[in-house]
N, C-alpha and C positions, 0 to 999 in steps of 0.2 A: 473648073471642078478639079479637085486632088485626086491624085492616082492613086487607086486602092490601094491597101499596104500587104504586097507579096512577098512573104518570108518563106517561101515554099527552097528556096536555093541560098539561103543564110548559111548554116551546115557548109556546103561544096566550097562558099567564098572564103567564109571563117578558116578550111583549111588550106585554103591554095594562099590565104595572105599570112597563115602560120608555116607553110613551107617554104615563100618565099624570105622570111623574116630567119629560119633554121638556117637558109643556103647564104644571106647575109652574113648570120653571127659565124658561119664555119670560113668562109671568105674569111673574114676580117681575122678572126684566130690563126688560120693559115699567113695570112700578111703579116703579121705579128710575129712568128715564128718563122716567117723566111728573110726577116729584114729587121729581125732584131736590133743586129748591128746599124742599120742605115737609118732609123727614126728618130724623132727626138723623143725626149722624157714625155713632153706636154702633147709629143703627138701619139704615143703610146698611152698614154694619161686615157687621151678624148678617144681612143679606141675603145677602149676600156670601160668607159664609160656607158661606150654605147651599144657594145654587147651587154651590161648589165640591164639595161632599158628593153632590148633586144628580147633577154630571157625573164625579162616581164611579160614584155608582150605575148610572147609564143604562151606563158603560164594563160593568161588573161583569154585567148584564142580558145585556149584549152578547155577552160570554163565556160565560155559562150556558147561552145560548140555541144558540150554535153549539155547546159540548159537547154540549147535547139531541139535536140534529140528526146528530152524528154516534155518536151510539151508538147 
């Protein structure tokens, strides 16, 4: 039998994997600006990269979490 579908704590997850995704993109900005000098182009590139994916996500968190709230 399938487990009921409990979204009662959607909201709390939604924010704890949108704060961990914040403490990520600030990481990686911070690395970036203290080792400027020591990265390569392509490894700065793929940073780049993935803080822009990064503050997708948090946007996307963001949304989820006010649909949660209102229904």
């Amino acid at each position: 039998m399938a487990k009921p579908d409990d979204r009662s704590d959607n909201a709390e997850k939604l924010q704890n994997m949108k704060q961990n995704t914040i403490g990520n993109l600030e990481e990686a900005e911070n690395y970036l600006t203290e080792h400027a000098d020591e990265i390569s182009a392509t490894e700065k590139q793929d940073i780049e990269q993935k803080n822009e994916n990064r503050r997708a996500s948090i946007s996307g968190f963001q949304s989820e979490m006010e649909d949660e709230m209102n229904s």
